[in-house]
N, C-alpha and C positions, 0 to 999 in steps of 0.2 A: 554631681559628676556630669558629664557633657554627655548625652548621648551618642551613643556605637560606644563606648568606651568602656573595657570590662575595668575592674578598680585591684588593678596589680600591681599599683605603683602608691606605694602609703605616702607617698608624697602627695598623690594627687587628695587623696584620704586629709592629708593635716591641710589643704588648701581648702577643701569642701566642707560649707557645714551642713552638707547631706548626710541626712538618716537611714538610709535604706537606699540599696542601691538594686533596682531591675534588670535580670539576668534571664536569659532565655538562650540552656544552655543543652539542649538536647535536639536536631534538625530545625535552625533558626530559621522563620522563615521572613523572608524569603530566599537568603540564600544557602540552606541548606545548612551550615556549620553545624557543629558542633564541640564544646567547649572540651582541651583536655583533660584527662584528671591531672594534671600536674595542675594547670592552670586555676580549674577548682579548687583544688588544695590552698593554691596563693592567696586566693578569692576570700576564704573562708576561713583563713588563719589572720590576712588585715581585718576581713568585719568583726572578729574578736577582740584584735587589740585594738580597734578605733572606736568599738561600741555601735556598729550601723547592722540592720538589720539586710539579708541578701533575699529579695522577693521572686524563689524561684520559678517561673511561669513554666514550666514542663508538661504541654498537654499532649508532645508526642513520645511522652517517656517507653510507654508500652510499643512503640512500632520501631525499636532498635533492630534493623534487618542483618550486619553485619555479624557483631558479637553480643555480649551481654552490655548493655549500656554502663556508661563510665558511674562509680558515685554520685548519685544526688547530691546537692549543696547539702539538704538536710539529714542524711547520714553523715555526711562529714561535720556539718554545725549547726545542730537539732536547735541549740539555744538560740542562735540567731537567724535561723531561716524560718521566711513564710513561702510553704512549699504549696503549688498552685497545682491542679490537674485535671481535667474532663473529659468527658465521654463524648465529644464533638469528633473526634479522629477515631475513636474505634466502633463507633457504633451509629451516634447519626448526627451533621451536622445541624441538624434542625432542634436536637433535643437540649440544647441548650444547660446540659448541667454539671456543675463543676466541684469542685472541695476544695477545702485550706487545712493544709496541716502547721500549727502554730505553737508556738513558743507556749509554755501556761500560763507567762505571763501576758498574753493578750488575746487567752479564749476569751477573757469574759465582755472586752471592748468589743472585741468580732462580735461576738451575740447579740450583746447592744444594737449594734449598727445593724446587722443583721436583721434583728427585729422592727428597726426603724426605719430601714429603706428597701424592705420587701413584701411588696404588695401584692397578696393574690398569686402567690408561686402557685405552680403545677404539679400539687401533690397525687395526682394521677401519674404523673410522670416520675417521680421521683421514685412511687414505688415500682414502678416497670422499668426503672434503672436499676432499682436495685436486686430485682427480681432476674433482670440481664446480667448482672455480676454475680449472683449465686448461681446461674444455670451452668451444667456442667461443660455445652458445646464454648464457653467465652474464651478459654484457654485456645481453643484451636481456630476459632475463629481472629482470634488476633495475631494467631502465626500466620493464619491464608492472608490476613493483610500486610505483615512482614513479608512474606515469600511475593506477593503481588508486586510490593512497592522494593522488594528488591529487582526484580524483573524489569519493574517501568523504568530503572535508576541506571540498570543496564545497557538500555537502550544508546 
């Protein structure tokens, strides 16, 4: 698929012999968007019937200031979404750390690759990530960053 192009046109799908198509569908940046759930829905019902994988990059899912954020791709199509997401927007953009939620059929490639092009991570960091995600204040602190970046959006 051409880039900027969400794939809601199965035509575009029977022309493309793309695999996987990148979607960045929660405050795009740089221009803000966000994808609807109608349009998710469309997204997620051709990567079923075309057989392509929708690689959802989501790492400002948690800072929905409006409402409750639309459906992920992967609520809507767990089978074929590789669902992306980090801790760069709600905690620190220096800390560098992120997750993949994935199909079963391609944990065990991930790990593979995983293992094979990760050198020397920052298992200092990793448990102070995750030691930030079990603390009780992370709930409220990512609403002061909603109510914040609702305010700056106001402007």
């Amino acid at each position: 698929m051409p880039a900027g192009r969400c794939p809601t046109s199965s035509n575009a799908w029977r022309k493309s012999a793309g695999r996987a198509s990148l979607c960045h569908p929660q405050l795009q940046n740089p221009t803000g968007r966000c994808t609807s759930p109608e349009r998710r829905r469309a997204v997620a019902e051709i990567a079923r019937r075309y057989g392509f994988f929708i690689v959802e990059d989501d790492p400002y899912r948690e800072l929905s200031f409006d409402a409750a954020p639309p459906p992920s791709y992967h609520s809507l199509a767990p089978d074929c979404t590789i669902s992306m997401g980090s801790l760069s927007k709600t905690i620190a953009p220096g800390m560098r750390i992120g997750w993949l939620v994935l199909p079963d059929e391609l944990v065990e490639r991930a790990v593979m690759t995983l293992k094979a092009t990760a050198l020397c991570y920052p298992a200092l960091l990793h448990r102070a990530a995750a030691r930030v995600l079990e603390h009780p204040q992370f709930d409220a602190h990512v609403a002061e960053l909603c109510r914040d970046l609702k305010r700056r959006y106001q402007l």
